[in-house]
N, C-alpha and C positions, 0 to 999 in steps of 0.2 A: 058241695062237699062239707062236711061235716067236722069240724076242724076242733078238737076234744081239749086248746088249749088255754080256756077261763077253765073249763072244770079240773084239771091238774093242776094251774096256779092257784085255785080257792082252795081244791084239799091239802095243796100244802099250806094254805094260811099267808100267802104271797101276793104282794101287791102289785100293778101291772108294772112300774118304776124297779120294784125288786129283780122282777123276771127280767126285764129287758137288761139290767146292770150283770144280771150272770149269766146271759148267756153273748152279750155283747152288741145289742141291739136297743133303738132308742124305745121309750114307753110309746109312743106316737104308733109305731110299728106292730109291738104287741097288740094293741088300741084294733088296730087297723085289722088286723089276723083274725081278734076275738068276734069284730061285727063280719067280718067277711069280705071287707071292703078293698082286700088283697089276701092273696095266697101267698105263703112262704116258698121259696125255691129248695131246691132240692137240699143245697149246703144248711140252711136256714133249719130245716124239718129234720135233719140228722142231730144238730148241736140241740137242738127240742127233745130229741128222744134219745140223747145220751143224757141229756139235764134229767128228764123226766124216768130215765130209768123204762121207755116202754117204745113198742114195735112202730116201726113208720105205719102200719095198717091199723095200728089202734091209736097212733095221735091224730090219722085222717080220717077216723070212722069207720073203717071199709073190718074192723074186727074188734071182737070184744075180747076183753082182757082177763 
């Protein structure tokens, strides 16, 4: 899976420490999402695409925006 959430934190200009403080999650975690080394759960992918303003299918890949 394809997991779109370094290229949303870069075009905002956001650091992975930034994103994790606003959406309530440690950097370690973001960290972890962007290499693939865990997938976010469901609750986790919603507070993503309320932050990010975009569709759970375009913050997992599965659509373009």
């Amino acid at each position: 899976m394809e997991i779109r959430i370094k290229e949303l934190r870069e075009e905002r200009g956001l650091s992975q420490a930034q994103l994790a403080a606003a959406v309530g999650l440690s950097q370690n975690t973001i960290s972890q999402y962007e290499t693939g080394i865990l997938e976010p759960k469901n609750k986790t992918i919603k507070k993503l695409c309320e932050y990010f303003g975009v569709t759970a299918g375009y913050l997992l890949g599965f659509e373009e925006y």
